[in-house]
N, C-alpha and C positions, 0 to 999 in steps of 0.2 A: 517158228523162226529160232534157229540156232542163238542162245543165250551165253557167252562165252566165260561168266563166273557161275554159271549154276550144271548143274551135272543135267545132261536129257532126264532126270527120273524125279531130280527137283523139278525143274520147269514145266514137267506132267504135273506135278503135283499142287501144281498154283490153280485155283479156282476153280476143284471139283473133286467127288469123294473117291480115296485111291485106297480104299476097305472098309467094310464095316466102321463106325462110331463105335468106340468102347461104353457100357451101361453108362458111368461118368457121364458121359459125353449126352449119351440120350436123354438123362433125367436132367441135365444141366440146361439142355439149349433147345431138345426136343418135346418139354413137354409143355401142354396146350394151356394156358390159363385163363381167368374166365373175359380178360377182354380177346382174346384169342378163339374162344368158344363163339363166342357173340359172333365177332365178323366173320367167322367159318359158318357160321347161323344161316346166314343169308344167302347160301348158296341154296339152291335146287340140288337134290338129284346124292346120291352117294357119290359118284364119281366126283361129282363139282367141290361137294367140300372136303375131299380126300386130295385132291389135282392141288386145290389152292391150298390147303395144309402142308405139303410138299413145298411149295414155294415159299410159303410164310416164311416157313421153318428151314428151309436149305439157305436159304441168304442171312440169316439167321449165323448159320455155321459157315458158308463159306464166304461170304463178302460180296457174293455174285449171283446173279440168277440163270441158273442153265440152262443153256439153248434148249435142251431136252431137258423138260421139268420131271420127266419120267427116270429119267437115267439116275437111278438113288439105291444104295444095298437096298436090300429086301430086308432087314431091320428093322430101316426106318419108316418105311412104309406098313410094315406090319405093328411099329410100335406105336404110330397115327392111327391106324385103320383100329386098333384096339381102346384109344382112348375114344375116338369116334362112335367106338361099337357098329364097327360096318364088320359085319362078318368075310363078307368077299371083297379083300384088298385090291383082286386082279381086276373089279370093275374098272379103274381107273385108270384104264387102258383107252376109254372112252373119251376121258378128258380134254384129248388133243383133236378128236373127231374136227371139231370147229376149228378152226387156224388162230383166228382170232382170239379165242378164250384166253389161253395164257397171258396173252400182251395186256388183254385189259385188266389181268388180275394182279399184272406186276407193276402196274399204272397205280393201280386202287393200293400196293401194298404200299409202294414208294412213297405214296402221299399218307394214309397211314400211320408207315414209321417215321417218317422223318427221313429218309434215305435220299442221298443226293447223286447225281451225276458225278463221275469223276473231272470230267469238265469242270466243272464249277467250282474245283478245289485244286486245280492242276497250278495254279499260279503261286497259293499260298503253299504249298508242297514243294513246290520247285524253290521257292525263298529257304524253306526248313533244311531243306537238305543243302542245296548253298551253305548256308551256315554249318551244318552238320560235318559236310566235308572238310570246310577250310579251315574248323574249328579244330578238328578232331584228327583227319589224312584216315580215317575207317577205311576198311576194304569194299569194295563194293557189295559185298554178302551179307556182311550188318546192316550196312545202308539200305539196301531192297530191304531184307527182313524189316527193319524197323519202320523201312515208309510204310508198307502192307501196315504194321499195328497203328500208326500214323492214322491213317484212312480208316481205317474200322473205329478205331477210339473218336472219330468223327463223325459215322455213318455214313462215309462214304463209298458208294460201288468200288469194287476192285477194276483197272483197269486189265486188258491184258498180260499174260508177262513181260512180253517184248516190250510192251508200250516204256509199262513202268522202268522193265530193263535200261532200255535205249537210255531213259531219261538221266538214271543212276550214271551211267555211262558218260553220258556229253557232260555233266555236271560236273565229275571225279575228274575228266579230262580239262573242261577250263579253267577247276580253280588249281589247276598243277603247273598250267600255264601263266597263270596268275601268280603261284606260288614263283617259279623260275625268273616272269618279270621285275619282282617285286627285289629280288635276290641279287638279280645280274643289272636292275637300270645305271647303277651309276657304278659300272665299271666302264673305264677308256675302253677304246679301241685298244691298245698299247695294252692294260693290263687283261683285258681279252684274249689276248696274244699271249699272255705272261703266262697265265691260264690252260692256255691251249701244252704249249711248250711239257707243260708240268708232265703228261701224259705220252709223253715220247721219250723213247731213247737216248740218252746222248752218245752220241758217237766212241766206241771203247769203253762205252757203261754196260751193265748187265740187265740195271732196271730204270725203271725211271725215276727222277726227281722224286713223284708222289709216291713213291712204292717205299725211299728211302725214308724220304721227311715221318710218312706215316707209321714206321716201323720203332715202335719206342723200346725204352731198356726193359731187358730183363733182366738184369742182376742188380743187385742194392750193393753197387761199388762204387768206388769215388770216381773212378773211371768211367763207368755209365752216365754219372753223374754230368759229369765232364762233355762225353758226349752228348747227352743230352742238351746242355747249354749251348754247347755248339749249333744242333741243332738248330734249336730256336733262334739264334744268332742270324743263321743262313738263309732264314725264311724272315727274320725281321727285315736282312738287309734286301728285299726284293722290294720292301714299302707297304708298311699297314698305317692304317689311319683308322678312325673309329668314324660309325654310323650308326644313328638309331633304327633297329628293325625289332620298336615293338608293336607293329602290325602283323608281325609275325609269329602264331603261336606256338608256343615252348614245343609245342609234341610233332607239330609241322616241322619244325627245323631237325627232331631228334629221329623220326620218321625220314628226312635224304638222308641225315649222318649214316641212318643204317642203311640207305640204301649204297651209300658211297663205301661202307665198310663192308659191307658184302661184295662188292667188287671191285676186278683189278685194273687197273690202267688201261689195261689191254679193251676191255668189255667196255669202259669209260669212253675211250677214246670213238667207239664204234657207234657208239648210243646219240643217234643226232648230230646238231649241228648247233649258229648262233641260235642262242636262246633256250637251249635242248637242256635235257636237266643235268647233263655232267658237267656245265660251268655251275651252276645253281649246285652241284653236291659236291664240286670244289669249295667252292665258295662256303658254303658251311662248313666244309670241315678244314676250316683257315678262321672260321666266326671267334670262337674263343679263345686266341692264338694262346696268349702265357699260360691258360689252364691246360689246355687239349697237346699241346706239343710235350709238354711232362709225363700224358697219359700213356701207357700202353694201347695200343690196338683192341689187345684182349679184352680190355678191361672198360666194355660200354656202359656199364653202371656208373661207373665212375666220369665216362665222358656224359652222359648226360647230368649227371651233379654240377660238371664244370658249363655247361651251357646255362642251368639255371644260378648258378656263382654269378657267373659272368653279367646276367643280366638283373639279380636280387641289390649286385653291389653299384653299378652303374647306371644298369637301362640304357648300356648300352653294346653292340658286339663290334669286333674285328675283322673288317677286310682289307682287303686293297685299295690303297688310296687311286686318287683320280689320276 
């Protein structure tokens, strides 16, 4: 299944070997030790404890047990088949002879190591990243990445990629939805509208309201100055009131700023509808009206200073009253 933030050569690359282990790698994770010896002991036959050596040891590295326990570089098989002292690695071609063999070997590991179903950790995982997201606004690439170490720092089985994927997916998606409600509940109708407005033309204007309000000085004149007051003036008189949004985390809010600062009215305007995130990245970027309307555009370092000003000296920011 098509994974839409991983490249097709990442999502091969989820839960099986895409080359050789480098020596590192072999001496770190592949070699046998003596309770390792022990329960490879108890196999029959070269094959048997060559087949289940492979298994031990590939979940081991990869987080997963491979439908084909045979499908492994020639390596790692030769670098088992040498601690083993089995002269001919290729017996172990016999392994699968039985259908059943593997399944009961990866029974006998699971219980074992300690290795769980991903099942049985899907719930506590999905709480982590909830959090992760709403906490943080991460892209979905970190987030995959870090559930994957998530779950192994657990022992727990790798899910598919898609599985996991989907999951990263609807999560990023409704705490954005969460983010937007949390952002936009207590604006009217009427200042919805006010909202809306900002993002259009006015008739015999060149841009729009937000294109103008957002565009700060660039000269150190008394006249920039000037206009800048003004500014501020023009967006006071539309009506702010203040509201507590410290449910809202600093990097959340600073995360729409930029999303609202990378685009234009135009793009704003196209993006959704009620609820959609271009009132929610209105609405931020109107949060810390006396700091941010002084700020240049340019200069995001400085607007995100003025969001955590805004919120160090109050706890609390600037919207649109009701």
């Amino acid at each position: 299944m098509p994974v839409e933030f991983l490249t097709d050569a990442e999502a091969a690359e989820s839960g099986r070997f895409t080359g050789p282990p480098a020596q590192a790698e072999l001496e770190k994770v592949f070699v046998l030790d003596d309770a390792d010896r022990e329960l490879i002991g108890r196999r029959r036959g070269p094959h048997m404890k060559l087949g289940f050596a492979l298994q031990l040891t590939t979940v081991r590295y990869l987080g997963v047990f491979l439908e084909d326990p045979l499908d492994v570089p020639g390596v790692v098989l030769d670098y088992l088949a040498e601690q083993l002292e089995i002269e001919d690695p290729s017996c172990v071609k016999r392994y699968t002879e039985r259908r059943t063999t593997p399944f009961d070997h990866v029974t006998e590991i699971k219980d074992v190591c300690g290795l769980k179903n991903f099942e049985t950790a899907e719930a506590e995982l999905r709480d982590w990243i909830e959090a992760r997201v709403w906490m943080t606004g991460d892209g979905p690439k970190a987030i995959f990445t870090d559930a994957i170490t998530w779950l192994r720092e657990r022992d727990v089985l790798l899910p598919g990629v898609s599985v996991l994927a989907r999951m990263v997916r609807s999560i990023r998606r409704e705490s954005n939805e969460r983010l937007w409600d949390v952002l936009c509940q207590s604006l009217s109708d009427r200042r919805r509208h006010v909202l809306e407005t900002l993002l259009h033309v006015p008739e015999g204007k060149r841009v729009s309201d937000l294109e103008r309000w957002r565009k700060g000085p660039v000269k150190s004149t008394g006249r920039a100055m000037v206009e800048a007051l003004e500014r501020v003036a023009e967006i006071n008189s539309v009506g702010i009131a203040r509201v507590d949004l410290d449910s809202v985390p600093d990097r959340r809010l600073v995360e729409l700023d930029r999303y609202e600062m990378a685009g234009k009215a135009t793009f704003l305007r196209r993006h959704g509808t009620a609820g959609s995130p271009r009132r929610a990245s209105l609405r931020v970027w109107l949060l810390p009206i006396p700091w941010i309307s002084l700020i240049s555009r340019r200069d995001l370092p400085a607007r995100r200073s003025a969001i955590a000003r805004s919120r160090s000296s109050a706890n609390e920011v600037f919207i649109f009253e009701q």
